[in-house]
C-alpha positions as CSV (number, residue, x, y, z in Angstrom):
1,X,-20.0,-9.2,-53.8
2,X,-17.9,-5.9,-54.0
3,X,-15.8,-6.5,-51.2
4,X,-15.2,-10.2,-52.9
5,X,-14.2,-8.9,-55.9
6,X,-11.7,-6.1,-54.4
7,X,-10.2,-8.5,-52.4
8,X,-9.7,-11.5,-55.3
9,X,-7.9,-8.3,-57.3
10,X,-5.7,-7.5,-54.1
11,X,-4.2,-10.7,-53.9
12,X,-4.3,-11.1,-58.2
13,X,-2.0,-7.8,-57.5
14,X,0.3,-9.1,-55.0
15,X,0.8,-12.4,-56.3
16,X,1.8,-10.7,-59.9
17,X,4.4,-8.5,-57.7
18,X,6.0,-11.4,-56.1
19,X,6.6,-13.5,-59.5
20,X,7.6,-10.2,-61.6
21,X,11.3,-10.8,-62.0
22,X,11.9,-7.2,-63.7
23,X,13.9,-5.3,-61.7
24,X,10.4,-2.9,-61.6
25,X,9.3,-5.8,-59.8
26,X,12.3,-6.2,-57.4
27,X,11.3,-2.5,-56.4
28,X,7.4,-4.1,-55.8
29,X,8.7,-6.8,-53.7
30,X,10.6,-4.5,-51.9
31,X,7.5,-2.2,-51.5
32,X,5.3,-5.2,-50.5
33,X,7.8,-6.6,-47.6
34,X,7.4,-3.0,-46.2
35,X,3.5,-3.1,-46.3
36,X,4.0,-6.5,-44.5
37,X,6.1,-4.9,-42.0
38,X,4.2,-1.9,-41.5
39,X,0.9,-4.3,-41.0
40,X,3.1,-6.3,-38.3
41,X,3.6,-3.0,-36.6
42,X,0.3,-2.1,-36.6
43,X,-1.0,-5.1,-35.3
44,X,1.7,-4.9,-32.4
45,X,0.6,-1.5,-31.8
46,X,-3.3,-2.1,-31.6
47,X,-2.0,-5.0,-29.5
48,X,-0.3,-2.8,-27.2
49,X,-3.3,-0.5,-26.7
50,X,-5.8,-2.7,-26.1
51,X,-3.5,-4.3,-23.3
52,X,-3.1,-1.0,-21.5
53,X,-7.0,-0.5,-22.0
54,X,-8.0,-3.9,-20.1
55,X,-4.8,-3.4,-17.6
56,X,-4.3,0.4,-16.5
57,X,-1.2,1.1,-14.8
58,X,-2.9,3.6,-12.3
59,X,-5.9,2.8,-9.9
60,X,-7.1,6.5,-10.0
61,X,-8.5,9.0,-12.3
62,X,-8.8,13.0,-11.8
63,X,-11.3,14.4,-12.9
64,X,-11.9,18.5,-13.0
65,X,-15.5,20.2,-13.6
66,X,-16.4,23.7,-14.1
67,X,-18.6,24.0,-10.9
68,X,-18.7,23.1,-7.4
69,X,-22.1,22.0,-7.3
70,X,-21.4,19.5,-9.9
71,X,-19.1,17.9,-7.2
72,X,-21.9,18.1,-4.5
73,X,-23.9,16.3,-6.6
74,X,-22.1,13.5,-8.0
75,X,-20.9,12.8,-4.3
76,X,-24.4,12.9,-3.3
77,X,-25.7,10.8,-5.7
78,X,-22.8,8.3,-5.7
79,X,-23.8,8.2,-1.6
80,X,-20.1,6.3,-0.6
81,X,-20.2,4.6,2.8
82,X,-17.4,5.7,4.4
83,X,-16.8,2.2,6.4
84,X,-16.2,1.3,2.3
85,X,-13.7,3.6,1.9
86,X,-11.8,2.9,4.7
87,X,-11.9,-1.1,4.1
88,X,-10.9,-0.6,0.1
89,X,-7.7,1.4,1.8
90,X,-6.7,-1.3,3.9
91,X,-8.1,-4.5,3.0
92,X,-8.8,-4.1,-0.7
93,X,-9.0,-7.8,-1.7
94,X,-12.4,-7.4,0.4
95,X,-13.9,-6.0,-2.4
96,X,-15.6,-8.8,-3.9
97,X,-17.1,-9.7,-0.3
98,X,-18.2,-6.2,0.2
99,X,-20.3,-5.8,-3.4
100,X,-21.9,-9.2,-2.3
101,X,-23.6,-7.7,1.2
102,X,-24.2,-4.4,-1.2
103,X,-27.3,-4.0,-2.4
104,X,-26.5,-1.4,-4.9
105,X,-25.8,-2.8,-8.1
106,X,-25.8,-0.2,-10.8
107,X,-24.1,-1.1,-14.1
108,X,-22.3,2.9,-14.0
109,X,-21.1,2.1,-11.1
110,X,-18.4,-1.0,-12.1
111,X,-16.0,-0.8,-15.1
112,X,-14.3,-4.3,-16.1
113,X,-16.9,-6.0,-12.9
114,X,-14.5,-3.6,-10.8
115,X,-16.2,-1.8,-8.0
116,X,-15.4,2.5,-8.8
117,X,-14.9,4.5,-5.8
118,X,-15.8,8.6,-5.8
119,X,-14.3,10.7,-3.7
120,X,-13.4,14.5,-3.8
121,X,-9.9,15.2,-5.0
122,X,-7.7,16.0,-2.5
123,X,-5.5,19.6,-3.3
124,X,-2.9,19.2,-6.0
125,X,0.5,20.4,-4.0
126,X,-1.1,17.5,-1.5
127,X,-0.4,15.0,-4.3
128,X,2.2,12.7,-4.4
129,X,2.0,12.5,-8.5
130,X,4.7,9.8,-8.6
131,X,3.0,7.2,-6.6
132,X,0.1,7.3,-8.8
133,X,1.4,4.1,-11.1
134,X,1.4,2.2,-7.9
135,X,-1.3,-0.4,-7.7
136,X,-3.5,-0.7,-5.2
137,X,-2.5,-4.5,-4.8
138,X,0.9,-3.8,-4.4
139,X,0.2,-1.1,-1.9
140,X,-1.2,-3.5,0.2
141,X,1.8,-5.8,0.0
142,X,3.8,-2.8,0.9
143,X,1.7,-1.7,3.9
144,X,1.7,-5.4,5.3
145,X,5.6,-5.8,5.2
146,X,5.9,-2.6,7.1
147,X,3.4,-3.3,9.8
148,X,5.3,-6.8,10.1
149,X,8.6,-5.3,10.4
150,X,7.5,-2.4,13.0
151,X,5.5,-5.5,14.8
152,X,9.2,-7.6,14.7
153,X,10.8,-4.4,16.6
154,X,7.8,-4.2,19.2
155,X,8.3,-8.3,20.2
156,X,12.1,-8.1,20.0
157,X,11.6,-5.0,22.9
158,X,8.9,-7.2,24.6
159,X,11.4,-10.1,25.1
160,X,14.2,-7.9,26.0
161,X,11.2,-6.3,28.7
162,X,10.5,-10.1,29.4
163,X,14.1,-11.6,29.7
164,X,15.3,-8.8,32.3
165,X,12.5,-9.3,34.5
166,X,12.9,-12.8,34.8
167,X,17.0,-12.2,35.6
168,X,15.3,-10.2,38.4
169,X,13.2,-12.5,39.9
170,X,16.0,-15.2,39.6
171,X,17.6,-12.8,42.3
172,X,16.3,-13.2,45.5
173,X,19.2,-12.8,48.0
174,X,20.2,-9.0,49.7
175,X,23.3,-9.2,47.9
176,X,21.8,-8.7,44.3
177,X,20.0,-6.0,45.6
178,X,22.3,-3.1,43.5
179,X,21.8,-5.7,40.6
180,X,18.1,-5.3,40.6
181,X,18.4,-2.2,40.2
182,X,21.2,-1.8,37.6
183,X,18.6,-4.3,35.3
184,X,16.0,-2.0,35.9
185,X,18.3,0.9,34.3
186,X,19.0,-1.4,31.9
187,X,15.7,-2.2,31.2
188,X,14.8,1.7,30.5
189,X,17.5,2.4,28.4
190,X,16.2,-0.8,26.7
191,X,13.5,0.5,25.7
192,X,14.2,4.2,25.1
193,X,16.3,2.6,22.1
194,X,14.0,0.3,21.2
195,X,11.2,3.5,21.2
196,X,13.8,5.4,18.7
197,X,14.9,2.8,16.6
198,X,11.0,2.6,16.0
199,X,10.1,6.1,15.5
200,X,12.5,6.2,12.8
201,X,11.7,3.4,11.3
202,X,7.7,3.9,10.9
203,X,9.1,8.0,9.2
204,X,11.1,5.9,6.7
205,X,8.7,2.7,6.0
206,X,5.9,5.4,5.7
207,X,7.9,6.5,2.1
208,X,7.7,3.2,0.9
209,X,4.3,2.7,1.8
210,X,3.7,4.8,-1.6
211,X,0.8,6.7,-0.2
212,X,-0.9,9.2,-2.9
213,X,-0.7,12.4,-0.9
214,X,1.0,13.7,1.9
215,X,-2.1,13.5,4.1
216,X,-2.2,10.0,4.1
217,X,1.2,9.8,4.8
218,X,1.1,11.4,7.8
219,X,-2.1,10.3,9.0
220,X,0.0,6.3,8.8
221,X,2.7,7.7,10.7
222,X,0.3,8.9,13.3
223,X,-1.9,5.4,13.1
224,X,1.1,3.2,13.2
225,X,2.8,4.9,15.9
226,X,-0.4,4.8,18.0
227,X,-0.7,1.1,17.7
228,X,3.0,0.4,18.4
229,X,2.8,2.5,21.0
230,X,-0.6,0.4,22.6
231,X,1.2,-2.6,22.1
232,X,4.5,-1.7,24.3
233,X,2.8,0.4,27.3
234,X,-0.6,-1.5,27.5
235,X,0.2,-5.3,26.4
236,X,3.8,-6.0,27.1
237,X,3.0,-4.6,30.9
238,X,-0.1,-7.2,30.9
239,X,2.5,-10.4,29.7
240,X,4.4,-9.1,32.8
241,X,1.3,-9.8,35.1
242,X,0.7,-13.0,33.7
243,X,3.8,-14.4,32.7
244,X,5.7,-13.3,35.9
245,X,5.1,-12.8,39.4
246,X,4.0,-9.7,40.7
247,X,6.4,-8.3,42.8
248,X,8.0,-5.0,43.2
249,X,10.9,-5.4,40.5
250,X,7.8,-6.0,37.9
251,X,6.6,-2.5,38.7
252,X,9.8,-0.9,38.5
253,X,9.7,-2.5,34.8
254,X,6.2,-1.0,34.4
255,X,6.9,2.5,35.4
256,X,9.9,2.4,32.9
257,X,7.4,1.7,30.3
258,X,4.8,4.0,30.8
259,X,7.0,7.1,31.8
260,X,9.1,7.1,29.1
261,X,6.1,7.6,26.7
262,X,4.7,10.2,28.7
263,X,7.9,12.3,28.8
264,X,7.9,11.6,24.8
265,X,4.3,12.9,24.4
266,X,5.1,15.6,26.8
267,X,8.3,16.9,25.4
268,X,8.2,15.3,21.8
């Protein structure tokens, strides 16, 4: 009954200040249109808050304790599969799938029914502090245009592999026998662009890839230029087996592919 009565004299007050037409009560008005503004404010602040509280701009949160052995244990006890960590990295929309086939299910363990992930901080002057307010969603996106793009340059020196082979086997007389060979030198210097033109470009994507330390970012310049580099000397030479005859210009093509990338890892 209090609060009723205090609130039945509030607006007693306020109505009396809006229909005083003393120029004391111009001053009141004035006074209340301020409260009303500052309320408005207020609200848009508390509004703004609670929005950054349900939607954090970061995916990651440091956290520093006094002991070692603290970190021991909490790892221990948090008992992170590692097969987890690698799938959250690169296919994080899994998540959902992978809390279903885990058996764990303890409440400290999700925040907003989002799976959190413990690991040990990796060394500050490793940290790439700007990419922090990249999400992990958009990370994702990121990483997938890149591997499409590095992908695009691998097929485009595939069918350049592809199209000067067949020009060779479309020559069959002892006259094109100098052009064979001029196609074959082609062919090599071919693909020691194409090879450049994709070592550069997986060093450059690998910035916009917006990995949180350095680490990381080398570790997906190493793991993207392994792939790439599977993809051109192991299965562009097996199209040329199957999609082409196997004759002698074929190997010529071959050798082109797999020297060149032993003289790279030899004399990088």
């Amino acid at each position: 009954m209090n609060d009723k009565k205090k609130k039945l004299k509030i607006t007693r007050i306020v109505k009396d200040l809006c229909f005083d037409d003393s120029p004391r009560g111009s001053q009141k008005k004035k006074v209340t249109q301020q409260i009303k503004s500052c309320l408005k404010y207020k609200y848009k602040i508390n509004r703004f808050l609670t929005f950054n509280n349900l939607y954090q701009r970061t995916d990651y949160v440091l956290v520093t304790l006094q002991e070692e052995s603290g970190v021991d244990q909490i790892l221990e006890k948090c008992n992170l599969n590692k097969w987890y960590g690698v799938i959250m990295d690169y296919f994080g929309c899994c998540h959902q799938l992978l809390n279903y086939f885990n058996y764990d299910k303890q409440k400290w363990k999700f925040i907003n029914d989002q799976r959190v992930y413990i690991r040990r901080a990796p060394e500050p002057l490793d940290i790439i502090w700007q990419n922090f307010n990249t999400s992990h969603s958009e990370k994702r996106c990121k990483r997938l245009m890149v591997f499409s793009l590095n992908f695009f340059v691998v097929l485009i020196g595939a069918f350049i592999v592809y199209g000067i082979s067949y020009t060779q086997n479309q020559a069959q007389s002892s006259n094109t026998f100098y052009v064979k060979y001029l196609l074959s030198g082609l062919c090599a210097l071919a693909i020691l662009i194409i090879n450049q033109i994709l070592e550069m470009l997986i060093k450059i994507t690998s910035k916009y890839e917006k990995h949180t330390t350095y680490t990381k970012e080398t570790r997906s310049v190493m793991v993207t230029q392994t792939i790439m580099q599977f993809l051109k000397t192991a299965l562009v030479p097996f199209g040329l087996f199957i999609f082409t005859d196997f004759i002698q210009n074929n190997l010529t093509a071959i050798y082109n592919l797999i020297i060149l990338q032993m003289l790279e890892i030899l004399d990088p």
